[in-house]
C-alpha positions in Angstrom: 95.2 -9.5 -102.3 98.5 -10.5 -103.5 102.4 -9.4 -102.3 103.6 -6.2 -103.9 105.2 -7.4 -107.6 108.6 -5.6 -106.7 109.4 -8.0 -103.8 111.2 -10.2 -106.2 113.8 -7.6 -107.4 114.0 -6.2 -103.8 115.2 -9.1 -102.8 117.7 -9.5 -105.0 118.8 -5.6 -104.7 120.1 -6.3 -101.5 122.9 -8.0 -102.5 123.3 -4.7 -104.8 127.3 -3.0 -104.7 125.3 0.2 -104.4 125.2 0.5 -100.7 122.3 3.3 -101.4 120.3 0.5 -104.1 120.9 -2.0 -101.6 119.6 0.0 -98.5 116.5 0.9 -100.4 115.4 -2.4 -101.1 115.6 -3.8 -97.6 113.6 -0.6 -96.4 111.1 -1.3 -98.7 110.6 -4.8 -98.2 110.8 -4.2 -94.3 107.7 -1.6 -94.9 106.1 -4.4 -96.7 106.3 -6.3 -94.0 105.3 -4.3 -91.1 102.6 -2.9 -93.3 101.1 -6.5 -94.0 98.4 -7.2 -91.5 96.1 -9.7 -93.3 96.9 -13.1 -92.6 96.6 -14.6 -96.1 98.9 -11.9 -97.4 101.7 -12.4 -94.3 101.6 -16.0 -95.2 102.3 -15.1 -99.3 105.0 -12.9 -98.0 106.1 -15.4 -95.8 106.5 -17.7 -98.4 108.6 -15.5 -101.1 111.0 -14.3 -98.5 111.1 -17.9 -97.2 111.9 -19.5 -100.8 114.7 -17.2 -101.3 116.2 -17.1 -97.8 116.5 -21.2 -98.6 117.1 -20.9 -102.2 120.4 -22.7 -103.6 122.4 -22.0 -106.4 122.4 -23.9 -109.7 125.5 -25.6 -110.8 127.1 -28.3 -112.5 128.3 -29.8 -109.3 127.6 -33.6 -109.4 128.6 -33.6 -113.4 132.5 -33.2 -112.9 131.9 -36.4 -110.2 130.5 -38.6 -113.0 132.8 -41.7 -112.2 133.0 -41.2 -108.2 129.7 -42.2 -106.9 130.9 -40.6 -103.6 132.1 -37.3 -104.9 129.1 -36.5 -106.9 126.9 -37.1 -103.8 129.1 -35.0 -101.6 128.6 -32.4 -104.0 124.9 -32.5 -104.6 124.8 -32.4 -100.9 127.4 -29.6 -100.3 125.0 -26.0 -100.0 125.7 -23.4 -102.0 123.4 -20.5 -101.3 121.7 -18.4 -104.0 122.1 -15.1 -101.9 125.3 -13.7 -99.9 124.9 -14.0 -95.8 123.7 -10.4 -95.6 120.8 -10.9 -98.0 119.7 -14.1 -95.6 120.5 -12.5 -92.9 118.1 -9.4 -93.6 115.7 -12.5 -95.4 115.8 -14.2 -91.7 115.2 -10.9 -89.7 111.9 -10.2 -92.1 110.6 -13.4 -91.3 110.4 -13.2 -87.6 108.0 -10.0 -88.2 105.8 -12.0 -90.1 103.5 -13.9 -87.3 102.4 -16.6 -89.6 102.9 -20.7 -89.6 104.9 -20.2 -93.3 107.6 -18.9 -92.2 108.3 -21.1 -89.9 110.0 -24.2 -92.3 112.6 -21.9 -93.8 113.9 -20.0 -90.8 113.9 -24.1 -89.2 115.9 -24.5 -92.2 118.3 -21.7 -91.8 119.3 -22.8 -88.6 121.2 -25.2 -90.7 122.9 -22.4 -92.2 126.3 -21.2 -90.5 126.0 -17.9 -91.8 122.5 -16.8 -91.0 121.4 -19.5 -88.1 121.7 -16.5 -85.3 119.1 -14.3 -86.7 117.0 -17.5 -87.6 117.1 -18.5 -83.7 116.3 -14.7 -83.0 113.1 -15.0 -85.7 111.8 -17.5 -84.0 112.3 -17.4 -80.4 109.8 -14.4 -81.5 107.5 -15.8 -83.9 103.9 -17.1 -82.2 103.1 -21.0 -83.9 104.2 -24.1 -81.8 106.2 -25.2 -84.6 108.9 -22.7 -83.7 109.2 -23.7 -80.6 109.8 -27.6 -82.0 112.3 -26.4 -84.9 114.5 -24.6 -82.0 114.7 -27.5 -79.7 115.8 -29.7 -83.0 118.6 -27.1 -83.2 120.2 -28.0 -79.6 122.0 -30.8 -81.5 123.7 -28.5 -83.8 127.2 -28.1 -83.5 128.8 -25.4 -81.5 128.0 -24.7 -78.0 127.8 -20.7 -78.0 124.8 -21.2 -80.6 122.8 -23.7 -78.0 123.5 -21.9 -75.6 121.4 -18.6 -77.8 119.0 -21.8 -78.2 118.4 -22.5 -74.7 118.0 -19.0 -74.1 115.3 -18.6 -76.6 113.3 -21.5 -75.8 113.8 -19.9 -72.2 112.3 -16.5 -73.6 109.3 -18.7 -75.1 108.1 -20.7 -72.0 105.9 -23.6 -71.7 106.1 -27.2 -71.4 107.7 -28.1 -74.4 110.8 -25.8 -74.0 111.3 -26.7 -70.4 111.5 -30.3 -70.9 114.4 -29.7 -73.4 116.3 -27.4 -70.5 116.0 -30.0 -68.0 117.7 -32.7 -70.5 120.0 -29.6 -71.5 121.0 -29.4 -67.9 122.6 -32.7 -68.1 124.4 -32.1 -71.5 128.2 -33.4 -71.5 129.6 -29.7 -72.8 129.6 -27.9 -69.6 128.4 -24.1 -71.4 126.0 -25.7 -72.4 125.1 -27.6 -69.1 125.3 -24.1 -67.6 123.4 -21.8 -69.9 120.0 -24.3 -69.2 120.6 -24.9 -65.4 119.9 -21.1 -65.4 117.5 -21.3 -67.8 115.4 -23.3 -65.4 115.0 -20.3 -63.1 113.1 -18.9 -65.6 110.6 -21.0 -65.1 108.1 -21.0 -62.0 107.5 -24.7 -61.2 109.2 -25.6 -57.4 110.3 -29.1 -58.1 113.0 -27.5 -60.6 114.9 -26.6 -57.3 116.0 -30.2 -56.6 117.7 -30.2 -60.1 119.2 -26.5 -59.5 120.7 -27.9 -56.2 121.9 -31.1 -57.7 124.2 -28.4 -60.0 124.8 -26.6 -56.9 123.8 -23.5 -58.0 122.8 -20.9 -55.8 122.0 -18.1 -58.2 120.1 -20.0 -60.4 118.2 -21.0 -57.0 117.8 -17.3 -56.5 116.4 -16.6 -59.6 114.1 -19.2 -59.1 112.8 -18.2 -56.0 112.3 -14.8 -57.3 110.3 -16.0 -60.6 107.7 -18.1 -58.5 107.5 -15.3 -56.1 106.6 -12.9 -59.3 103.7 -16.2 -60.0 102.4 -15.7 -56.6 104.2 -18.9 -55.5 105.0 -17.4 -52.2 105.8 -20.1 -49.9 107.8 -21.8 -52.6 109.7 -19.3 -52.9 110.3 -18.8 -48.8 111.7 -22.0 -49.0 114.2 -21.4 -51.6 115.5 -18.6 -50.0 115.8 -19.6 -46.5 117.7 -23.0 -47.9 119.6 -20.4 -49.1 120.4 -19.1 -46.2 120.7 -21.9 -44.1 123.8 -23.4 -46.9 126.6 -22.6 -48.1 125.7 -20.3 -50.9 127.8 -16.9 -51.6 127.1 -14.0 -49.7 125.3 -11.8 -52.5 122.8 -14.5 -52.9 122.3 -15.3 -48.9 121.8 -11.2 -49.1 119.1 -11.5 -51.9 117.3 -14.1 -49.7 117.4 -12.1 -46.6 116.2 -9.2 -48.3 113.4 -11.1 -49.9 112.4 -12.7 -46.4 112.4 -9.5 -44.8 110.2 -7.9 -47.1 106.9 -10.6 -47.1 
């Protein structure tokens, strides 16, 4: 089996001025997708949106540069993307329905990209293969702190032992959103020596949450422990409430 030949021009009949040529094409290539269930075809389709979600622009560039070494390689490095933001935002948002390894590297990629890196990180907090999981916790040294802090939330949103290891060094990250957004991230998860780390940050409602996650894993003393250090500290009254209430009902 092979992709449908019109994914080519659909792609580029996003970008259309026509808002009705341009909403037809991403419909189409969205039914493409969803309709795709054989893996060799996802990971053809992968690829084709992939190349032209990543695809640059051809241009003289380094050629003006000729006698500044400098210059020319600023330029050759400089991106300059084939499609407008909409057409790799909609090329990002595709990808993350397609639950294959290949479209991993160019949503990785995209995270790069200033325009379309939020719907990249959204692809692939929900795409399946390991690799996503690495190419979001690359993207925690990116610049901005509202993005990583969408980063810590998705490798929250994924689990395991890969993703928690990168909170916990998150947790002691200089820019304090940042520092924030993973200490309750770490509730998320239900392993009981994270509460030592929560307490160190004093923070009592990333405790709670906590103690309400490993209660959910059938961590039950655990999480009696949490809550009734809760109780016994100085923590605000909602969450000394949420502890009590949790107590009362084992």
């Amino acid at each position: 089996m092979s992709i449908n030949p019109f994914v080519p021009q659909w792609i580029h009949q996003m970008a259309d001025s026509d808002q009705a040529v341009a909403f037809f094409a991403y419909q189409s290539l969205l039914e493409s997708v969803l309709r795709t269930r054989d893996e060799a075809e996802q990971s053809e389709l992968a690829a084709a949106l992939g190349e032209a979600l990543t695809a640059q622009a051809k241009s003289g560039g380094a050629g003006s540069f000729r006698d500044n070494a400098f210059l020319a390689a600023a330029a050759l490095e400089t991106a300059n993307p084939l499609h407008p933001p909409l057409v790799r935002n909609h090329l990002a948002r595709l990808l993350g329905y397609l639950p294959v390894e290949k479209a991993v590297p160019p949503l990785a990629a995209a995270l790069q990209d200033l325009e379309a890196r939020e719907m990249a990180r959204q692809s692939l907090e929900r795409l399946p293969a390991p690799q996503a999981t690495a190419a979001l916790i690359s993207a925690l040294n990116a610049p901005g702190p509202v993005f990583c802090t969408g980063i810590i939330a998705s490798l929250a949103a994924r689990g395991g032992p890969q993703s928690l290891s990168a909170i916990v060094k998150a947790a002691d990250d200089p820019q304090p959103e940042i520092r924030a957004a993973a200490v309750m991230a770490l509730g998320a998860f239900p392993d009981p020596s994270l509460d030592a780390i929560l307490e160190r940050h004093n923070a009592p409602v990333a405790r709670a949450r906590l103690a309400a996650t490993l209660r959910s894993a059938g961590n039950k003393d655990a999480s009696d422990h949490i809550y009734k250090s809760l109780l016994a500290g100085n923590a605000p009254e909602a969450q000394k409430k949420a502890a009590h209430l949790a107590l009362q009902s084992s």
